[in-house]
C-alpha positions as CSV (number, residue, x, y, z in Angstrom):
1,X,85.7,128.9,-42.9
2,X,82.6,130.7,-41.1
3,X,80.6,133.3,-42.2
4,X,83.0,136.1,-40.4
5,X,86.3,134.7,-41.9
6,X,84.8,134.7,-45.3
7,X,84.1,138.5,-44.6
8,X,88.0,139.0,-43.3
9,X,89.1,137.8,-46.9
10,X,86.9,139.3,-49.3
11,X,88.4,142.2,-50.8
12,X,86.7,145.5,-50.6
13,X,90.5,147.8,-51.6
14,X,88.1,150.4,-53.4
15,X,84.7,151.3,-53.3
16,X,84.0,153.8,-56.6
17,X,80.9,155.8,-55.7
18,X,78.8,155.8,-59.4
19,X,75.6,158.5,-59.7
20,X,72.8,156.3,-60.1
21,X,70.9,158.6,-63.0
22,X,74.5,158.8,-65.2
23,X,74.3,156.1,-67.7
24,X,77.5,157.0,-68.7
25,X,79.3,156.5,-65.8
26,X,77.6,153.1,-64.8
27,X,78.4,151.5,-68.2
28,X,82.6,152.9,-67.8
29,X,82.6,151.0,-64.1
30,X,81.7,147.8,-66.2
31,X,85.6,147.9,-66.8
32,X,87.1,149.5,-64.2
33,X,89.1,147.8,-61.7
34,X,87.0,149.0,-58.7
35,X,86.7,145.9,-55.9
36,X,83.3,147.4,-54.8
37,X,80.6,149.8,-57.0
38,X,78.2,151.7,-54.8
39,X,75.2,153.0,-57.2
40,X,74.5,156.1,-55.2
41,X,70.3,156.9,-55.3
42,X,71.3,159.6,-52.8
43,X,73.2,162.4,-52.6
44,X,74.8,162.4,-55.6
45,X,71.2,162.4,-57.6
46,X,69.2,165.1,-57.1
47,X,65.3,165.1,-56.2
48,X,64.1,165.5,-59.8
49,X,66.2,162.8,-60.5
50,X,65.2,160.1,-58.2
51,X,62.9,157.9,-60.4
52,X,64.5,157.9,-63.5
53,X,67.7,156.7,-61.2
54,X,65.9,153.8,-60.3
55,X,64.4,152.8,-63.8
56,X,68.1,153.3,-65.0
57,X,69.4,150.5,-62.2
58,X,67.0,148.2,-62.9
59,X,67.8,148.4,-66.5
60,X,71.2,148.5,-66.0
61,X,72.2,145.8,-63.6
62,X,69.8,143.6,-64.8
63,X,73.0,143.4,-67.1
64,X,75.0,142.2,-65.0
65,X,78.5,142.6,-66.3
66,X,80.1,144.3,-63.9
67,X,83.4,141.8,-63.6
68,X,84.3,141.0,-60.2
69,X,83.1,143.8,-58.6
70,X,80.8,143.4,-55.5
71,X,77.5,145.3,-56.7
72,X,75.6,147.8,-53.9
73,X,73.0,150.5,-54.2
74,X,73.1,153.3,-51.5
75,X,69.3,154.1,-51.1
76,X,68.0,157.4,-49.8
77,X,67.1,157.9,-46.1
78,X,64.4,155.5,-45.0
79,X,62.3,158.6,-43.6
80,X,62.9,160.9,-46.6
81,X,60.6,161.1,-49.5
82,X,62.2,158.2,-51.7
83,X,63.6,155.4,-49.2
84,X,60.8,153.0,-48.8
85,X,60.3,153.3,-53.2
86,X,64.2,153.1,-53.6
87,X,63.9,149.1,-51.6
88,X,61.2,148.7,-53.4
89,X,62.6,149.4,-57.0
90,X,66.0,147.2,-55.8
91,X,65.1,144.6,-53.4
92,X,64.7,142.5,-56.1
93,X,67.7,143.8,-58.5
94,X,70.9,141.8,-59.0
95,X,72.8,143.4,-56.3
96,X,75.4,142.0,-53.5
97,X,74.6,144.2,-50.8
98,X,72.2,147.4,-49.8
99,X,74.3,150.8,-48.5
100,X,72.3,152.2,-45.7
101,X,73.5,156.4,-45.2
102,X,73.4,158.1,-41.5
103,X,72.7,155.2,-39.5
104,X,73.3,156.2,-35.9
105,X,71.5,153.3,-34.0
106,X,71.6,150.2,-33.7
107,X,67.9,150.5,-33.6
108,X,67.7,152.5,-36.6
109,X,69.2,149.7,-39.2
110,X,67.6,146.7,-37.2
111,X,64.5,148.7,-38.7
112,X,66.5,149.3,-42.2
113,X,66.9,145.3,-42.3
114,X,63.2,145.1,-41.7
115,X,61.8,147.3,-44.2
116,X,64.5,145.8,-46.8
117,X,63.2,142.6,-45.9
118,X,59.5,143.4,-46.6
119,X,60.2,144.8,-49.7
120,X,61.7,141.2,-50.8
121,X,65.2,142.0,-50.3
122,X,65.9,139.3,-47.6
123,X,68.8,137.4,-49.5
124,X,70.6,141.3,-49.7
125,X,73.2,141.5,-47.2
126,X,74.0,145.1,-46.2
127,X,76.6,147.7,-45.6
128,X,76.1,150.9,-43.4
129,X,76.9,154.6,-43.7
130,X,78.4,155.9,-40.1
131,X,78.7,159.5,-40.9
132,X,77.6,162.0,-37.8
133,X,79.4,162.1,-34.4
134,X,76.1,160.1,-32.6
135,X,76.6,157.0,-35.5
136,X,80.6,157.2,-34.0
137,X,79.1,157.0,-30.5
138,X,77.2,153.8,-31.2
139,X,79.6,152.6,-33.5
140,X,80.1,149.2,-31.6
141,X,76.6,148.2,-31.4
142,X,75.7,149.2,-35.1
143,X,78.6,147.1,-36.1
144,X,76.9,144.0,-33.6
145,X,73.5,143.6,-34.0
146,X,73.0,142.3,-37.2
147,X,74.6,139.3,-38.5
148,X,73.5,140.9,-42.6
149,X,76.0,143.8,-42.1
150,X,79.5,143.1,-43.6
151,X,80.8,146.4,-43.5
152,X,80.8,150.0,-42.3
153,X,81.3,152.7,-45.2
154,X,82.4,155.9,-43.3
155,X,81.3,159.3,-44.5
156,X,84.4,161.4,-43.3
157,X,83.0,164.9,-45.2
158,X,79.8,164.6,-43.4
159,X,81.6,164.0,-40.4
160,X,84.0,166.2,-40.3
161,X,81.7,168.9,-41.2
162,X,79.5,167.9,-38.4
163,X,82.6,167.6,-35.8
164,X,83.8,171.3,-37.0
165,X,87.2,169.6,-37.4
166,X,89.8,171.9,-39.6
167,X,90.2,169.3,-42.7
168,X,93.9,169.0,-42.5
169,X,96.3,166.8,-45.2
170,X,97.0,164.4,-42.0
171,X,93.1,164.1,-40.9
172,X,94.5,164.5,-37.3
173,X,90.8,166.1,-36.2
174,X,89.4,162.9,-37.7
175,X,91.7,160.0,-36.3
176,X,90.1,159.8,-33.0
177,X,86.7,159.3,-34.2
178,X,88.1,157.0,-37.0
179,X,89.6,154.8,-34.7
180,X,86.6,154.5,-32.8
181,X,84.3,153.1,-35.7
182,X,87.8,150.5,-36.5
183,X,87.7,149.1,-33.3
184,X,83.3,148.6,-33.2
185,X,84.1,147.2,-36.9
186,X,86.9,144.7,-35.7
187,X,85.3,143.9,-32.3
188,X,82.5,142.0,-34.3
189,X,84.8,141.2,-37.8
190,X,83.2,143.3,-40.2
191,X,85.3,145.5,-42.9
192,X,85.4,149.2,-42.7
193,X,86.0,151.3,-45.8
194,X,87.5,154.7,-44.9
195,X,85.8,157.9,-46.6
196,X,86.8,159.2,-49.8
197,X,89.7,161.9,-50.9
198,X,88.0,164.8,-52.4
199,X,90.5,167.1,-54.1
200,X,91.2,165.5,-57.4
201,X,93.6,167.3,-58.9
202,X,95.9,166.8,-55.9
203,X,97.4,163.1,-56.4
204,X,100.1,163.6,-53.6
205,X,97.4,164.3,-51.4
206,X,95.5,161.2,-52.3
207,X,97.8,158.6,-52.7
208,X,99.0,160.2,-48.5
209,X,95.2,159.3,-47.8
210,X,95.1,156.1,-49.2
211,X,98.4,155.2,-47.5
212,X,96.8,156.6,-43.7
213,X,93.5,154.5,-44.1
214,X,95.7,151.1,-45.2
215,X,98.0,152.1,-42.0
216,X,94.9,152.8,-39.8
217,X,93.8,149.5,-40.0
218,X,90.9,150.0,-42.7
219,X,90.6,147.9,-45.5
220,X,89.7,149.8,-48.4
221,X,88.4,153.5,-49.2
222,X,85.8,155.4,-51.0
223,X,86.2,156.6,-54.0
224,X,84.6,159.4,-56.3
225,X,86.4,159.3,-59.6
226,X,87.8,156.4,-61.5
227,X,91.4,158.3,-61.7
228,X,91.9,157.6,-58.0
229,X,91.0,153.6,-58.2
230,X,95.1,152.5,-58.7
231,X,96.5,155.3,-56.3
232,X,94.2,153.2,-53.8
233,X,94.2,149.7,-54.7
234,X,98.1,150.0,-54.8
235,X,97.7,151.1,-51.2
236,X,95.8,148.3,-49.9
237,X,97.3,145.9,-51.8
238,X,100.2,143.5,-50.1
239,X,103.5,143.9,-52.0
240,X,106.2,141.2,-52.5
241,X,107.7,141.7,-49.3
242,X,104.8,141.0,-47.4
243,X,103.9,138.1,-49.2
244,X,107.2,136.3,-48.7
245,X,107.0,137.2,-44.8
246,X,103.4,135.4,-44.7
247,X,104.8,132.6,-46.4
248,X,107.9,132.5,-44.1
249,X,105.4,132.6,-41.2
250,X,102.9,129.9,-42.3
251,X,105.8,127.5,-42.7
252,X,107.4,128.4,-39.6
253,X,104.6,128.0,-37.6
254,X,103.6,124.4,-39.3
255,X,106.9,123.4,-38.2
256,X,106.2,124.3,-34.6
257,X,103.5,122.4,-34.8
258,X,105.1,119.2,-35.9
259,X,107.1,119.7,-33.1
260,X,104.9,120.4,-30.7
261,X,105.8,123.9,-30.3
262,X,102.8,127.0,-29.6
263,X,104.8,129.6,-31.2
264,X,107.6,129.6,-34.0
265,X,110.9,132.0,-34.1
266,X,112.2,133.7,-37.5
267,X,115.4,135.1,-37.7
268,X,115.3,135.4,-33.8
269,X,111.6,136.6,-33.7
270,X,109.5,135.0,-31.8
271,X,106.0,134.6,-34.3
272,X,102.9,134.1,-32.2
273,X,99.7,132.2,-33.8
274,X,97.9,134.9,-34.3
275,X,99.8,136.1,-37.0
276,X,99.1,132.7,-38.8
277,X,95.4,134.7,-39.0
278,X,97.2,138.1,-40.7
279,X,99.7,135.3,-42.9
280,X,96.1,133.7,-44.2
281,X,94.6,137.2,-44.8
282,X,97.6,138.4,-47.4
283,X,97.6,135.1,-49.1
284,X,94.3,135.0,-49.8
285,X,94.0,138.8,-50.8
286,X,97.5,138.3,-53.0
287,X,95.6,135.0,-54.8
288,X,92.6,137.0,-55.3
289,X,94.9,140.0,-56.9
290,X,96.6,137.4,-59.2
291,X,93.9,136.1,-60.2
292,X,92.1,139.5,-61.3
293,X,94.8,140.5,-63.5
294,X,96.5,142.9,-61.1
295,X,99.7,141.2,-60.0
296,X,101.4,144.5,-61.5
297,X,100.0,146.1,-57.7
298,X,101.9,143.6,-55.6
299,X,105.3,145.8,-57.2
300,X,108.7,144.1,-57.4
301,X,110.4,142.7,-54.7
302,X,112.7,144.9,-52.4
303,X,116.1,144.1,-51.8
């Protein structure tokens, strides 16, 4: 399996957004059943906080109990005061991945890479922020020209604000421009984590948003309180249904090729081998949610 394939199968259901200067919150994610943790130096800290935040991750994750998670730090803006000292504080840091915000360039995080690699992060992969209608523009070619990215975190408030878009239950201003950064992010297999639901106290409302980004085509979303992490995993994660349907297509389509056959039929269906790629992908995601402790998520099995 190749560097891109590993990428298709790693999960990334949820990505809890943690303030980087709140002790408290980074030692409750320790427990929480988030896939991804993104230590935020940036907007959620504000300029007086921005060195303690660092001193405080380098303290914390050099504890590195943070379960199965997949660790990343969202630094500052490379040309604001605190980038460059935020990839110096975490190049070294036991971290998975670097969050770049606002890239609109391909340019622009060739340079990020750079600088992450002078500051001794070259083992980091990273992730990047597109979150202004000129990073949607150049979606495609941010999501090609670096081999470190594995995924595009969109920033749908920034976005949206930027767009002028009326923020509407169904996102309709914002599926155009959505589906633009899904197809860069597919076109060179990376993930793509949709933005995050801001209205807390509305759980209809976010458990609809988690429901649109899994039927978009994205394969997790942000998140910015813990109390949204199960309305979202549920959402992304395969239920009994669709696991039986893999497994009816992997063995159908070994069959055909015992026989010689290209493609494989299923209750008068014809199944073409490319859904022996989607089959793998909900297998693997299904083992990995077994194995976690959250077979609860694949729900019981409809009649």
């Amino acid at each position: 399996m190749n560097s891109n394939q590993l990428n298709d199968y790693r999960p990334r259901r949820s990505a809890l957004y943690v303030p980087g200067h709140e002790q408290r919150f980074i030692e409750k994610s320790r427990k929480l059943n988030a896939d991804c943790i993104i230590f935020d130096l940036q907007e959620s800290v504000p300029p007086t906080g921005k060195i303690d935040a660092r001193l405080l991750l380098a303290k914390e994750l050099g504890q590195s109990d943070f379960g199965y998670s997949e660790r990343i730090v969202r630094v500052n803006k490379l040309d604001s005061p605190w980038g460059m000292d935020d990839l110096k504080a975490i190049a070294a840091l036991d971290i998975d991945a670097v969050l770049f915000p606002n890239i609109e360039s391909k340019d622009e995080l060739l340079r990020a890479i750079d600088a992450l690699d002078q500051a001794g992060g070259s083992d980091k992969t990273v992730m990047a922020n597109i979150e202004s209608p000129m990073g949607v523009l150049r979606a495609e070619e941010i999501a090609g020209c670096s081999e470190r990215l594995t995924t595009i975190v969109m920033g749908t408030s920034d976005l949206a604000n930027s767009l002028r878009v009326n923020q509407t239950l169904d996102r309709q201003g914002l599926i155009t421009y959505l589906s633009m950064c899904l197809l860069g992010a597919r076109a060179h297999h990376k993930s793509i984590i949709d933005g995050p639901h801001f209205n807390l106290k509305d759980v209809v409302a976010c458990e609809y948003s988690c429901r649109q980004a899994r039927d978009l085509g994205f394969d997790g979303k942000a998140v910015i309180h813990p109390v949204q992490l199960t309305y979202t995993n549920d959402a992304m994660t395969p239920k009994r249904e669709e696991v039986a349907k893999a497994n009816a297509i992997i063995e159908a389509i070994k069959q055909a090729k015992s026989q010689g056959q290209s493609m494989a039929v299923i209750d008068e269906r014809i199944i073409e081998p490319c859904l022996e790629h989607w089959a793998n992908r909900v297998l693997c995601l299904c083992d990995i949610v077994n194995e976690i402790g959250q077979s609860d998520l694949l729900g019981p099995e409809r009649k």
